[in-house]
C-alpha positions as MATLAB code, in Angstrom:
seq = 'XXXXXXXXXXXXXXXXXXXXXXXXXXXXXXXXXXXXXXXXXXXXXXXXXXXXXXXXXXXXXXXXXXXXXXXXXXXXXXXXXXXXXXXXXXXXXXXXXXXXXXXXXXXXXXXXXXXXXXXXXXXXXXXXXXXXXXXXXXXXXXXXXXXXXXXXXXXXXXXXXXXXXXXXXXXXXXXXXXXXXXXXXXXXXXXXXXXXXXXXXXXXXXXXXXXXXXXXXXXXXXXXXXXXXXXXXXXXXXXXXXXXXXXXXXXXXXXXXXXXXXXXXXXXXXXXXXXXXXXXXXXXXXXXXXXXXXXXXXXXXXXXXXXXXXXXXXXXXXXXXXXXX';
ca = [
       6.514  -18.383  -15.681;
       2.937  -18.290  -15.486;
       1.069  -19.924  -12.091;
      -2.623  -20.128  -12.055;
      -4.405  -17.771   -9.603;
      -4.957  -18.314   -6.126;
      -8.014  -16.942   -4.131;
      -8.364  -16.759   -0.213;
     -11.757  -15.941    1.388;
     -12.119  -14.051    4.034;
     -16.475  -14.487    5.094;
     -17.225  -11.115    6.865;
     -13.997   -9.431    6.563;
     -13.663   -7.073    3.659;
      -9.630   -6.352    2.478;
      -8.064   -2.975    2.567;
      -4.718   -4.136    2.315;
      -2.002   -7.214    1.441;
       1.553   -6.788    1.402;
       4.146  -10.316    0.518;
       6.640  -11.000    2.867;
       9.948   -9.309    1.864;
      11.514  -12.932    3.198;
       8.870  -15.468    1.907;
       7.975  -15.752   -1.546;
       4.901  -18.084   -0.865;
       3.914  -15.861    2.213;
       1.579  -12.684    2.740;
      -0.859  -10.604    4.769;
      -4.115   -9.176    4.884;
      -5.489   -6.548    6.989;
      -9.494   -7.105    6.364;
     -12.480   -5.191    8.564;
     -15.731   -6.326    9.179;
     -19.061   -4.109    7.815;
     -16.724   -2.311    4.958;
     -14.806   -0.536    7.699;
     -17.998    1.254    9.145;
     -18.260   -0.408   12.359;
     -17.290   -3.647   13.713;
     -13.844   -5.496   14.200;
     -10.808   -6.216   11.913;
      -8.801   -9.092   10.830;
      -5.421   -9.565    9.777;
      -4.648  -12.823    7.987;
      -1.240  -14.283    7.589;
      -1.224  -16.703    4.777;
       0.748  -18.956    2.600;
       0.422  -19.889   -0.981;
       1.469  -23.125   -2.032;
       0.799  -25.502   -5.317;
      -2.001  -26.833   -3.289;
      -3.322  -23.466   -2.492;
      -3.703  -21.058   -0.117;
      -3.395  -22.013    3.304;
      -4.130  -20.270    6.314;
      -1.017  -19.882    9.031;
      -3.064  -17.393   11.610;
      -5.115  -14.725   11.982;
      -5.645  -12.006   14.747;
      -8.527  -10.323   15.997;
      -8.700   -6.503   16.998;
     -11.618   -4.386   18.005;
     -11.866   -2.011   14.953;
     -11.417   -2.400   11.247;
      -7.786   -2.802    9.790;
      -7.053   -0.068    7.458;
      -3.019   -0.802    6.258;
      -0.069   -2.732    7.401;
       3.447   -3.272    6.624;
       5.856   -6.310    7.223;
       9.466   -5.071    9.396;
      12.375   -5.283    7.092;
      13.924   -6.359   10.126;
      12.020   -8.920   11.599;
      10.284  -11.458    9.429;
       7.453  -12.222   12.081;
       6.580   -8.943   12.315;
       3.695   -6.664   11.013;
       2.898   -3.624   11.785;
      -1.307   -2.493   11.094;
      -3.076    0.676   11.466;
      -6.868    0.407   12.764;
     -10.117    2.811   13.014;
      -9.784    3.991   16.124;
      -6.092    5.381   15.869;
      -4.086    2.857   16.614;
      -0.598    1.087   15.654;
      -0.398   -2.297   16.154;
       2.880   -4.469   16.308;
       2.090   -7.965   16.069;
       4.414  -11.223   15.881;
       3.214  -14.058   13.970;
       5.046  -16.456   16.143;
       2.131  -15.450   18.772;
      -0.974  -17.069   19.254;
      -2.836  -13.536   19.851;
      -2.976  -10.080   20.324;
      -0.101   -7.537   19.432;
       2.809   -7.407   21.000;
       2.591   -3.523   20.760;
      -0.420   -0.982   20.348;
       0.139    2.606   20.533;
      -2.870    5.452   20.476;
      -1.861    8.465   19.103;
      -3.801    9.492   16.229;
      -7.060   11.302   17.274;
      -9.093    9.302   13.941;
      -8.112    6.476   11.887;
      -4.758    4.953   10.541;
      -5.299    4.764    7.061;
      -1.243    4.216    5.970;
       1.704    2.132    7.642;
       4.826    1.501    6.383;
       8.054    0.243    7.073;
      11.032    2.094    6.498;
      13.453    0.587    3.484;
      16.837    2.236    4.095;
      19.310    0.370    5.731;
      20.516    1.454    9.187;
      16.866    2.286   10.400;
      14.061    0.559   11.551;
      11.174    3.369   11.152;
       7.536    2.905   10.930;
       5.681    6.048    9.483;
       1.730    6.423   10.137;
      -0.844    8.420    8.174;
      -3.986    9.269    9.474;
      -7.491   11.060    8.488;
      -6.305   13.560   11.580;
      -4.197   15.230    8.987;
      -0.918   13.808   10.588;
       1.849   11.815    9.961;
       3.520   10.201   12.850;
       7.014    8.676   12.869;
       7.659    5.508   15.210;
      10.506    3.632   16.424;
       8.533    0.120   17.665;
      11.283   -0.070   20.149;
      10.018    3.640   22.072;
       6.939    3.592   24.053;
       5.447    6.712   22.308;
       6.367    8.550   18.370;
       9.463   10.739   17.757;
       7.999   12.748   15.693;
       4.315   14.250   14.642;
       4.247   15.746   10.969;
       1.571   18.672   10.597;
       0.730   20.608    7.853;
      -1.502   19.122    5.326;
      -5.247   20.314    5.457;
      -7.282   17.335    4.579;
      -6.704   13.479    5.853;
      -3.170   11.926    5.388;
      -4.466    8.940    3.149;
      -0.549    7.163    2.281;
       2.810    8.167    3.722;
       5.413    6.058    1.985;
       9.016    6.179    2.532;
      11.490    6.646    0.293;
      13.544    4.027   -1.190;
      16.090    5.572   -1.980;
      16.887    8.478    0.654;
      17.156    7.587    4.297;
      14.789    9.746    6.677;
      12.776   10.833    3.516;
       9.165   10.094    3.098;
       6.008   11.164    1.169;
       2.620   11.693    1.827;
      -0.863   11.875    0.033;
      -3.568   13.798    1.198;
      -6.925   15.080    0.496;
      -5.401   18.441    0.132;
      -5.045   18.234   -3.390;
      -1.128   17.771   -2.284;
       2.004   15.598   -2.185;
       4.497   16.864    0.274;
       8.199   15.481    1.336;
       9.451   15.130    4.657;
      12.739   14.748    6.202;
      12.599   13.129    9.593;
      15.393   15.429   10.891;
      12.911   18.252   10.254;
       9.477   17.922   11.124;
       8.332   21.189   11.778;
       7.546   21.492    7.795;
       7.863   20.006    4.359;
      10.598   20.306    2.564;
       8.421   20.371   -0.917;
       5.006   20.993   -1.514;
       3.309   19.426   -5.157;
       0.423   21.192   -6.067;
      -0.365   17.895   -8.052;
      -4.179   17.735   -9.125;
      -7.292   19.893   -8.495;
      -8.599   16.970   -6.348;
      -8.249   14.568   -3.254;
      -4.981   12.281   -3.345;
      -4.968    9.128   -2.091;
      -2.334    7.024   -2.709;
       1.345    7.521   -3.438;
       4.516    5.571   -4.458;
       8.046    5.779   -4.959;
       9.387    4.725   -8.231;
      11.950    1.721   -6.956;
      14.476    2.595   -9.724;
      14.452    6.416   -9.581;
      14.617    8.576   -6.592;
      13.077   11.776   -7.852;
      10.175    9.459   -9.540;
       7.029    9.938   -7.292;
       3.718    9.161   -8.421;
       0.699    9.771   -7.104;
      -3.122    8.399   -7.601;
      -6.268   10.818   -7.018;
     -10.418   10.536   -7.321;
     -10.314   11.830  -10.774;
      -8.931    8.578  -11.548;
      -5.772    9.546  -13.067;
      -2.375    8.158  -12.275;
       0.644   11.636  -12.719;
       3.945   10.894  -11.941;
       6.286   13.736  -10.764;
       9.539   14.766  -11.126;
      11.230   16.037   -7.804;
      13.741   18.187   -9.953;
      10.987   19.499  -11.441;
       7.648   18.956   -9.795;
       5.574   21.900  -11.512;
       3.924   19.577  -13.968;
       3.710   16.142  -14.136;
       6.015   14.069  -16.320;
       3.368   11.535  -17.411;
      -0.703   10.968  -17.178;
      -2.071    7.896  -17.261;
      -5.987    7.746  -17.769;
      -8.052    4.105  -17.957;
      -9.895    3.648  -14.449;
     -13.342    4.944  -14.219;
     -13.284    6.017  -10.619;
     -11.292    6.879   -7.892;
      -7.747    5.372   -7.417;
      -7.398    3.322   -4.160;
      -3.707    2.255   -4.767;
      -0.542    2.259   -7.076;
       2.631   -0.053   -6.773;
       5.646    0.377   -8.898;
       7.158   -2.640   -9.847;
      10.400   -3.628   -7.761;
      11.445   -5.344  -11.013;
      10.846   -2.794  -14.018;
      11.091    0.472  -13.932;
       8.780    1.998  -15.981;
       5.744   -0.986  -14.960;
       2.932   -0.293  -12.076;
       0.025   -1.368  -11.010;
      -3.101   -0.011  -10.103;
      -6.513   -0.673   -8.341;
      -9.107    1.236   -7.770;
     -13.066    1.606   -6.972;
     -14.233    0.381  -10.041;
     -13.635   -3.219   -9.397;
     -10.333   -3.724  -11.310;
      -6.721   -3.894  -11.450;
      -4.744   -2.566  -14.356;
      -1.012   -2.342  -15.303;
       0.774   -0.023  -17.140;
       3.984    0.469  -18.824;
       4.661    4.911  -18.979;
       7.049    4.154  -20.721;
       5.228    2.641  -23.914;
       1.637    3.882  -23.560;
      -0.673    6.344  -21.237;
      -3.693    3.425  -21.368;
      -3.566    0.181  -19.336;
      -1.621   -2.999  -20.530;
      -4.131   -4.781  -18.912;
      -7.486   -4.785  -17.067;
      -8.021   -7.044  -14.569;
     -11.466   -8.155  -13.410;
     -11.906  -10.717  -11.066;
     -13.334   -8.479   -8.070;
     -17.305   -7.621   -7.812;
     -16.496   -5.390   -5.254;
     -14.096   -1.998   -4.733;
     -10.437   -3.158   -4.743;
      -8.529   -1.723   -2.105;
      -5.349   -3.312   -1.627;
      -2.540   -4.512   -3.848;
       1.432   -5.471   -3.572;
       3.901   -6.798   -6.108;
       5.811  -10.057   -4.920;
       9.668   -9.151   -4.583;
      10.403  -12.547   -5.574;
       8.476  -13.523   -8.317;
       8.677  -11.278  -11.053;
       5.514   -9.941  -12.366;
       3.438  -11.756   -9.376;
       1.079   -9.513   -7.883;
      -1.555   -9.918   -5.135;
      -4.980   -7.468   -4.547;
      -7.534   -7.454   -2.301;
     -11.104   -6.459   -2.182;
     -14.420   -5.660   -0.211;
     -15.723   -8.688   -1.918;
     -13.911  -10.921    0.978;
     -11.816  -11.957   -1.495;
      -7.265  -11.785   -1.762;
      -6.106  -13.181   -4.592;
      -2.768  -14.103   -5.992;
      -1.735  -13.504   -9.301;
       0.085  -13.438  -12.405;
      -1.234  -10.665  -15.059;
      -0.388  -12.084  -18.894;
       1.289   -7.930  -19.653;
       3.387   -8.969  -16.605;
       4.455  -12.407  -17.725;
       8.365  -12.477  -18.563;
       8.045  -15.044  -21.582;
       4.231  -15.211  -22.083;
       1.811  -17.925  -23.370;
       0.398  -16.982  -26.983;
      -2.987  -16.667  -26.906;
      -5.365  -18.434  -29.374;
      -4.406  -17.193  -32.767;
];
């Protein structure tokens, strides 16, 4: 069903991220920073779209910019963030302010957070530009784990869907790698995957050995564990570097991409190696995106234009409107 768009403003606050809810279909967050993530504070927004529009439930103030976050999939107040000057955040939206939690680990910024998806654990796993990737339990006082290896900044560390204690990270190294929380002290693969920096990953939600990764060349590859030597597919269309990829929780050959040239684009590997789509309603670089687990084909992005907005691309719609013949 198509819904008209919905835009949220943010004055001052530029996004770098927006997850939905994994409870709410109507709710979502942002995790914004002030002067493009250069100096200055961050904001995370917690917000609710309705018919009427978007309304604002809370927001939350912390003394750098917000980089990533990640609702609990145990907890549905709860949001986890990852800031400029190293540190995790835990904060409950039942609260009026402040996190419940911080931990300072990282030596530079938190670029990735996310939640682990596997039932039976309640993981958080960090990426940072200090080349590490941390695991946390937001029940401990301090991280079980520290991930070393990669050569260049840790830009995403996603977990697995699939595989509990598996996760995989993206890095300016030129290199994907796969971890296995039970043994930290070194990858247990290594992808080779472009000739260039790496900065976003994500797990196919309907294959296991599926990853896909997004790099400055602007290319989208996505990799078969079995066989990781050369990529299964390409997909070419942006004109400059990746910022994020989704795979669709609903289809499982659809993503979605955003990137520094203003837009978001979806894609179908499956059918074509070009976009489905091009969206541009950003004047700025786009930096975060999600897919709505609820709503099929719903996504909402993010961008240094101050702007979130929620959407529903026409390539994405289930039965969509014919256009103007």
């Amino acid at each position: 069903m198509f819904r008209p768009p919905v835009a949220f403003r943010s004055p001052g606050r530029q996004g770098y991220a927006v997850q939905f809810s994994p409870y709410l279909p109507q709710r979502l967050a942002v995790a914004t920073s002030q002067h493009f993530g250069i100096a200055g504070k961050g904001s995370l927004f917690v917000i609710d779209v309705l018919p009427a529009g978007a309304v604002l439930l809370n927001s939350y103030e912390w003394n750098e910019g917000l980089f990533d976050l990640a609702w609990s999939e145990c907890n549905k107040n709860i949001i986890v963030c990852g800031s400029g000057d190293g540190t995790v955040q835990i904060w409950d939206i039942t609260q009026a302010k402040g996190p419940v939690k911080a931990f300072k680990e990282h030596t530079k910024e938190v670029y990735s957070v996310h939640w682990s998806q596997t039932r039976d654990q309640n993981f958080v796993v960090t990426g940072s530009w200090d080349k590490t990737a941390k695991l946390w339990d937001p029940n401990h006082h301090h991280s079980l784990a520290t991930f070393t290896g990669h050569q260049h900044i840790v830009y995403s560390a996603i977990w697995s869907p699939y595989v509990p204690g598996c996760f995989a990270s993206a890095s300016g190294d030129h290199t994907l790698r796969l971890w296995d929380i039970k043994s930290p002290g070194a990858a247990r693969m290594i992808i080779p995957a472009t000739n260039c920096e790496i900065v976003t990953c994500d797990w196919c939600k309907y294959d296991q050995n599926l990853l896909l990764a997004g790099s400055v060349d602007s290319k989208i590859c996505g990799f078969d564990l079995r066989n990781p030597k050369v990529p299964v597919f390409q997909l070419g269309g942006h004109t400059r570097a990746l910022r994020r990829i989704k795979c669709s929780p609903h289809k499982k050959t659809v993503l979605a991409s955003c990137s520094y040239d203003f837009t978001v684009r979806t894609w179908d590997f499956a059918l074509q190696t070009t976009p489905l789509e091009t969206i541009e309603h950003h004047t700025e670089f786009v930096c975060g995106l999600d897919f709505n687990l609820h709503i099929p084909g719903q996504l909402a992005d993010c961008g240094w234009d101050d702007r979130t907005v929620v959407f529903t691309p026409k390539s994405l719609l289930e039965n969509p409107v014919p256009g103007p013949s």
